[in-house]
C-alpha positions in Angstrom: -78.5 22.0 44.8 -76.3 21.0 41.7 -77.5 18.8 39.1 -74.5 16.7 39.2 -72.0 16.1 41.9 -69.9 13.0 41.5 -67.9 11.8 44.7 -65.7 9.3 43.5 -64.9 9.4 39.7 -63.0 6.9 38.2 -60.8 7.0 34.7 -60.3 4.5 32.1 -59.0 4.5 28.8 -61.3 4.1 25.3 -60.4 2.4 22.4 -58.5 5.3 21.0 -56.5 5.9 23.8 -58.3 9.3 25.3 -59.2 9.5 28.9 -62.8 8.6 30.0 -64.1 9.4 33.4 -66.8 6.2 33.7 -68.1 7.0 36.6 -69.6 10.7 35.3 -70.7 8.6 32.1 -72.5 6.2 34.2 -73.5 8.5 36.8 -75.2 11.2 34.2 -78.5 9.4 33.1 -79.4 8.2 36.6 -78.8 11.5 38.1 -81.4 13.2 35.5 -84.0 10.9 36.7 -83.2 11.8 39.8 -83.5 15.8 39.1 -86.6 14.9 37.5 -88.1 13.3 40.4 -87.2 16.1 42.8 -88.6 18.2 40.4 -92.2 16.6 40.5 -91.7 16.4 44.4 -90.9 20.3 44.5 -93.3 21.7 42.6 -92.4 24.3 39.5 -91.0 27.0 42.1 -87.8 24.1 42.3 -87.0 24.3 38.5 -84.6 26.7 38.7 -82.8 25.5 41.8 -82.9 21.4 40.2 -82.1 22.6 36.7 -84.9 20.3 35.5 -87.2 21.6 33.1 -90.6 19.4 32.4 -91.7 18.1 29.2 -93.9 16.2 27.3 -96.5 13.9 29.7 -94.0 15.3 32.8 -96.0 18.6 32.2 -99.6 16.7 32.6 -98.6 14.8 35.6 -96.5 17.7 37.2 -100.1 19.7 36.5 -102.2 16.6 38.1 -99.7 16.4 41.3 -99.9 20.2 41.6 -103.7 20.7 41.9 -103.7 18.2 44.9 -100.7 19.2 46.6 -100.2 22.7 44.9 -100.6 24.7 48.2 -103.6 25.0 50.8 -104.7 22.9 53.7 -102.1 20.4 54.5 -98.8 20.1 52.3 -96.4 17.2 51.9 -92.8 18.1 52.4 -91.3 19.6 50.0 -94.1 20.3 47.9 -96.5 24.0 48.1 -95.9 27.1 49.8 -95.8 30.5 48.3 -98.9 31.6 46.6 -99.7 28.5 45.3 -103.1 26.9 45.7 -104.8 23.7 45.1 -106.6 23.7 41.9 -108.9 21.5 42.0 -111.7 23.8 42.2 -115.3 22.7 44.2 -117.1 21.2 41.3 -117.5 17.4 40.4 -116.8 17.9 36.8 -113.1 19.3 37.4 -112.4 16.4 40.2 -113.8 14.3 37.6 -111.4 15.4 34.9 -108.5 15.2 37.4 -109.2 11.8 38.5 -109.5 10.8 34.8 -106.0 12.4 34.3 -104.4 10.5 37.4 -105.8 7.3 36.7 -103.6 8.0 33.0 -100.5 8.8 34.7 -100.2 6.9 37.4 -100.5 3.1 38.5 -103.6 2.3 40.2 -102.1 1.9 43.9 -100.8 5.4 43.7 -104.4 6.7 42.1 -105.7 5.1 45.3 -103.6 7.1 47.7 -104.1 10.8 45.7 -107.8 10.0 46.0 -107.9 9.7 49.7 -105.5 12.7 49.7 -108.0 14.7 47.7 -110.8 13.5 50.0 -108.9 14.3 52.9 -106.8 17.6 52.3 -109.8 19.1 50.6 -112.7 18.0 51.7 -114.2 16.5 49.0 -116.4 13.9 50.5 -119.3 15.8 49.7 -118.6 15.8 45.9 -118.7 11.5 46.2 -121.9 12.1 46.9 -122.7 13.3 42.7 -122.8 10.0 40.3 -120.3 11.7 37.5 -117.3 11.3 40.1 -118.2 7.9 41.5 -118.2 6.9 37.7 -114.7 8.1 37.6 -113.3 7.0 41.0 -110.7 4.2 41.4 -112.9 1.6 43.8 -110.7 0.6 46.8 -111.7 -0.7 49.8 -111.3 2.8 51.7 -113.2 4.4 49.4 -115.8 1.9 50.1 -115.8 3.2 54.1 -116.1 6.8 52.8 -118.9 6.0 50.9 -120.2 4.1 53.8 -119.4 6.8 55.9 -122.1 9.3 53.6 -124.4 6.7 53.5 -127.4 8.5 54.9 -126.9 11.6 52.9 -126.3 10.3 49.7 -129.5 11.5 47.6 -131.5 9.1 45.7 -129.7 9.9 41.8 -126.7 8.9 43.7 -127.4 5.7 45.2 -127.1 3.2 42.3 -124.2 4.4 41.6 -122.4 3.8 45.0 -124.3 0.6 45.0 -122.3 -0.2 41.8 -118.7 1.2 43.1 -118.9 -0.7 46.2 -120.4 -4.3 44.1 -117.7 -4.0 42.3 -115.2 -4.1 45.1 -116.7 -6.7 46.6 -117.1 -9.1 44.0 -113.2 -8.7 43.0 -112.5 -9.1 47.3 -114.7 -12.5 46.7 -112.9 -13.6 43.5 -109.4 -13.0 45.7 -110.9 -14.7 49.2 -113.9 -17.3 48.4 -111.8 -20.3 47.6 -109.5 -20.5 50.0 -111.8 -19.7 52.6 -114.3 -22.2 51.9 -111.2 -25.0 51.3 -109.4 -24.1 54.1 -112.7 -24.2 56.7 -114.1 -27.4 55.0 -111.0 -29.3 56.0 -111.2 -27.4 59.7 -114.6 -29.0 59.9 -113.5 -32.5 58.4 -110.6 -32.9 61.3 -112.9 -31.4 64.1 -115.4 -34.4 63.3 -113.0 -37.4 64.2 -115.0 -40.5 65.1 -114.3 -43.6 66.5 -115.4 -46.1 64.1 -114.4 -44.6 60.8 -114.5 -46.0 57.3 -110.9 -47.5 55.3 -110.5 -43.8 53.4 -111.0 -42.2 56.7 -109.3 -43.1 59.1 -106.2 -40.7 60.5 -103.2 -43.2 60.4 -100.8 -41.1 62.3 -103.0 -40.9 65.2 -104.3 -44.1 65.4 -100.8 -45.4 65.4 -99.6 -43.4 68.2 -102.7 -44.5 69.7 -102.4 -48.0 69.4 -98.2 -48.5 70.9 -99.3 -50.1 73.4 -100.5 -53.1 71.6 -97.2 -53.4 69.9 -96.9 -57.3 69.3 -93.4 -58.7 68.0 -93.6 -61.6 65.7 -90.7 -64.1 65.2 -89.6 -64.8 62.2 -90.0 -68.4 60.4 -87.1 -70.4 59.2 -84.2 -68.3 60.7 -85.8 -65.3 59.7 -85.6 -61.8 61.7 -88.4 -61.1 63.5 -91.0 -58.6 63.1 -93.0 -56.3 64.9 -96.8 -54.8 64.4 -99.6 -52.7 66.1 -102.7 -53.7 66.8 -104.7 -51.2 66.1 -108.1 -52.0 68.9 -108.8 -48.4 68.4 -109.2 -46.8 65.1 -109.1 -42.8 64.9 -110.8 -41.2 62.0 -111.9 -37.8 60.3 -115.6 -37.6 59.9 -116.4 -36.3 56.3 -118.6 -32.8 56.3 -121.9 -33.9 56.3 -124.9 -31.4 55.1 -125.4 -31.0 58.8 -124.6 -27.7 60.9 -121.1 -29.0 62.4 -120.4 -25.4 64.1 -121.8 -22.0 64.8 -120.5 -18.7 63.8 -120.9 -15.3 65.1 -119.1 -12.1 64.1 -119.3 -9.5 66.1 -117.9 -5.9 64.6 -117.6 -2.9 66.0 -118.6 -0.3 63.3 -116.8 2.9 64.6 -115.4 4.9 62.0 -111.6 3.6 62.5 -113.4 0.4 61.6 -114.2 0.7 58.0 -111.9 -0.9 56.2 -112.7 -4.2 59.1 -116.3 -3.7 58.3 -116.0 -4.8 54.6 -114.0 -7.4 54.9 -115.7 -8.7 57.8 -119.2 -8.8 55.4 -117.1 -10.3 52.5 -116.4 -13.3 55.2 -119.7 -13.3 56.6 -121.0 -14.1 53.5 -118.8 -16.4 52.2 -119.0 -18.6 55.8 -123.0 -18.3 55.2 -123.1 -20.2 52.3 -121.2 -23.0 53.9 -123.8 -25.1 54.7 -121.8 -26.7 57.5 -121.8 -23.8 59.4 -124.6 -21.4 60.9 -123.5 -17.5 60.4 -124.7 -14.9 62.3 -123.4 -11.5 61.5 -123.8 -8.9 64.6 -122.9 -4.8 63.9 -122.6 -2.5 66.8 -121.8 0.9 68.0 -123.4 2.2 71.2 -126.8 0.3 69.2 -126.5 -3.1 68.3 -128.2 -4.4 64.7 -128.1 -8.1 63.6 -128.0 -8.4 59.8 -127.8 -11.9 59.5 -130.9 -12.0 57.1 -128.5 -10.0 54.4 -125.7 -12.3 54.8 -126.3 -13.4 51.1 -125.3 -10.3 49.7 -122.3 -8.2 51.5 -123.5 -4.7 49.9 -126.6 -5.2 51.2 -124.8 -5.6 54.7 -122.6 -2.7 54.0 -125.5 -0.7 53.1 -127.5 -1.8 56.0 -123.8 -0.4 58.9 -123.7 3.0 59.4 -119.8 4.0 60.3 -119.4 6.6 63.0 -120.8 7.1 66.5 -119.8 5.1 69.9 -118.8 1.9 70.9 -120.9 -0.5 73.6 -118.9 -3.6 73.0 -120.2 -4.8 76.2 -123.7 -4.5 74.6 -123.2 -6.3 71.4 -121.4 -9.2 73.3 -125.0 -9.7 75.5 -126.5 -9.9 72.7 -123.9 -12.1 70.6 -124.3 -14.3 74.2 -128.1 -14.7 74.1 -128.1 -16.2 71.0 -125.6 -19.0 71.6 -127.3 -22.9 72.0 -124.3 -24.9 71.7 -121.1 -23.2 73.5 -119.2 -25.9 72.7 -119.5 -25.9 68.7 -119.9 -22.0 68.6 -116.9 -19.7 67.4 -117.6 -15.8 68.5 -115.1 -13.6 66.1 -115.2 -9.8 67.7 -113.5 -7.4 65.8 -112.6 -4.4 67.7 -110.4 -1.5 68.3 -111.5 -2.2 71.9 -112.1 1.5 72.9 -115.0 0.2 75.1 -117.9 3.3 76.2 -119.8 0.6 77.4 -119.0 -1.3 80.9 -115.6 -2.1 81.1 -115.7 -5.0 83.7 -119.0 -6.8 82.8 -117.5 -7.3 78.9 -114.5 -9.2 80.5 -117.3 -11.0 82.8 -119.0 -11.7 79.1 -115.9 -12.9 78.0 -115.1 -15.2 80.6 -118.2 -16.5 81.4 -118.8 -17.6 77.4 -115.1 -19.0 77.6 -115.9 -21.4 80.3 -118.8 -22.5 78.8 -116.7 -23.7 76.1 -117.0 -20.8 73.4 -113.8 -20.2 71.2 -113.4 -16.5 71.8 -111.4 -15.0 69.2 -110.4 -10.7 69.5 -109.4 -9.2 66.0 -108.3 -5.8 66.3 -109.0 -5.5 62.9 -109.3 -7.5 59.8 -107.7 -5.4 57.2 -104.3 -4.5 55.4 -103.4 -1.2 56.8 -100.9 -2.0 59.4 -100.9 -1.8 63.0 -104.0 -0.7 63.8 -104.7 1.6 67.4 -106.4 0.5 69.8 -107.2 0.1 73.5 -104.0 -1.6 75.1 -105.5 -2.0 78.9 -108.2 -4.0 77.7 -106.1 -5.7 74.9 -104.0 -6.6 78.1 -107.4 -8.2 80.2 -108.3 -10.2 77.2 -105.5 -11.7 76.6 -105.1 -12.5 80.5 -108.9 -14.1 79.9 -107.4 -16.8 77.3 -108.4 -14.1 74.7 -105.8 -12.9 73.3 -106.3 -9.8 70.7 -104.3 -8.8 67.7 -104.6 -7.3 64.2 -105.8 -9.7 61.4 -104.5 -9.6 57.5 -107.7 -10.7 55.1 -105.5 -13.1 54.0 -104.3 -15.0 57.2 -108.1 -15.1 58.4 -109.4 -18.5 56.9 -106.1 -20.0 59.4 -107.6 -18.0 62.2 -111.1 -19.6 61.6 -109.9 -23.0 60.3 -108.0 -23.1 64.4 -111.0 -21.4 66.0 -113.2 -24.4 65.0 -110.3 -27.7 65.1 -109.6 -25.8 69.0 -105.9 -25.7 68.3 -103.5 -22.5 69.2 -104.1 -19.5 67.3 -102.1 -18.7 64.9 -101.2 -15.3 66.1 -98.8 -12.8 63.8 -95.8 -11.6 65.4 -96.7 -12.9 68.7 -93.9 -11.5 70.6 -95.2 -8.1 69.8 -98.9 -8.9 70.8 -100.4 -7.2 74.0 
């Protein structure tokens, strides 16, 4: 590889009259960058071939990029080989140092990607489990899952400290979520409650008109004038305002598999902003091949993180007899289940479920997950039944939820992502 190869160089004169080629004068500082970068990418065995030696903070970085990716386990391309090995070592204070150094050099959505590198290409899971690394992680929603994920073996002088990782995760996830949330599902409930005799402020103009055309009524005019024409409005339509009342009933459903995690805290962070809506009743439902209803901890999502346990199988067919059993008013209730779908339970009588709640007049809604990580996989064949049920299922940004919910409870169309490309 040369460090500078020019295709099409142009000349132009200077002001003195000597010869300048531009294109090598332009070309020069944005090809150095680019040696430098290859050079990180490579690793120190490319320094020779890119003609790029490090210095300065480039030398701390290289050093912080080469004990993740500096050889063993899995490699990115480019980047190992040889006799090269990771240098992170197996004790918390290095990892701790190291994360300490990456959170320096790099921006905080690239320290969020090396960590779950680290966790994954060398198997430091266990090490999240010791409260000096915690103190030093970058808190992200994955890392939330992992530490999910080790719930049950965490020891004791380690708890507090996850507790304090994962609060702090959720609290920022509340600060970016609560208020449109709650705005967006207050004025959902608002224009589900139309009445019939509604007060001045409240009544829907645009549909009482088209209500009322019938009763159009042309007036002539006096004295020559043009004449005019009104509607009698005889029937007035009207938003009923949100009362203290329960005006629907929620129940999430999630599926609390290990591909779920990232779903699983969002899904709490929801669940407890929807229970302190006072307009609606929230019932939060977890489920693998057991099913545990947490709804008394919907006042505090770490306490409902702490309370899942991520891993194991999946009964959805289970949780949705239970979700079932607990439904009084089918035609006010709104059943969220968030699922990959890979069903170990019994296939056909969770479609029955399904069906059975739909005629009843539950709003069935199928999230294959409720996260930001992209197309999620999941279980197309029964994707494909649900959607032939009047349950259609797709993926679910946290961000495009509150207009899932807000048309759940007003009974209009979903408003599905990319529906072309849904099962």
């Amino acid at each position: 590889m040369t460090a500078y190869a020019p295709q099409h160089a142009t000349q132009d004169d200077d002001e003195t009259g000597e010869t300048v080629d531009t294109e090598t004068t332009r070309a020069r500082p944005a090809d150095g960058e680019r040696m430098r970068r290859w050079r990180m990418v490579l690793g120190a065995d490319s320094a020779e071939s890119t003609g790029c030696t490090l210095t300065g903070q480039d030398v701390a970085m290289d050093g912080a990029l080469d004990a993740l990716y500096g050889g063993g386990g899995k490699k990115p391309g480019g980047r190992g080989g040889g006799g090269r090995s990771a240098g992170l070592g197996a004790s918390a204070p290095s990892v701790a140092r190291w994360l300490g150094d990456i959170r320096t050099y790099f921006p905080s959505s690239v320290v969020q990607v090396m960590q779950r590198d680290a966790i994954d290409r060398l198997g430091l899971s266990a090490l999240l489990l010791e409260p000096e690394m915690l103190e030093a992680v970058e808190a992200d929603v994955h890392l939330v899952g992992t530490l999910l994920s080790l719930n049950k073996a965490m020891p004791e002088t380690t708890k507090e400290t996850a507790r304090a990782v994962v609060r702090k995760v959720v609290d920022d996830l509340e600060k970016r979520l609560e208020s449109r949330t709650r705005a967006t599902l207050t004025g959902a409930l608002d224009r589900s409650a139309r009445i019939s005799r509604p007060r001045h402020r409240d009544i829907d103009w645009d549909r009482t008109i088209r209500a009322n055309l019938k009763n159009y009524l042309t007036i002539p005019g006096a004295d020559g004038e043009e004449a005019t024409g009104t509607v009698v409005p005889e029937r007035l339509i009207g938003y009923g305002r949100a009362s203290q009342s329960v005006k629907k009933d929620v129940i999430l459903c999630i599926d609390q598999s290990g591909s779920m995690a990232a779903s699983v805290v969002y899904a709490s962070v929801f669940g407890a902003v929807l229970a302190s809506m006072r307009t609606l009743a929230t019932r939060l439902v977890v489920f693998d091949t057991a099913v545990v209803d947490l709804t008394d901890q919907l006042d505090d999502p770490v306490d409902v993180l702490f309370g899942t346990q991520l891993g194991g199988g999946t009964d959805i067919n289970r949780a949705l007899a239970y979700c079932q059993s607990k439904i009084t008013r089918p035609a006010d209730t709104v059943v969220v289940l968030i699922s990959d779908l890979y069903e170990g339970g019994i296939r056909d009588e969770m479609l029955k479920r399904v069906a059975a709640m739909k005629a009843s007049g539950v709003q069935f809604v199928t999230l294959l997950a409720l996260s930001d990580e992209g197309a999620p996989a999941y279980d197309h064949e029964h994707a494909a039944a649900l959607g032939a049920l009047g349950a259609p299922a797709f993926a679910c940004t946290p961000d495009l939820f509150p207009d899932i919910m807000a048309a759940a409870i007003e009974k209009r169309p979903l408003p599905i992502p990319d529906k072309e490309a849904q099962p």
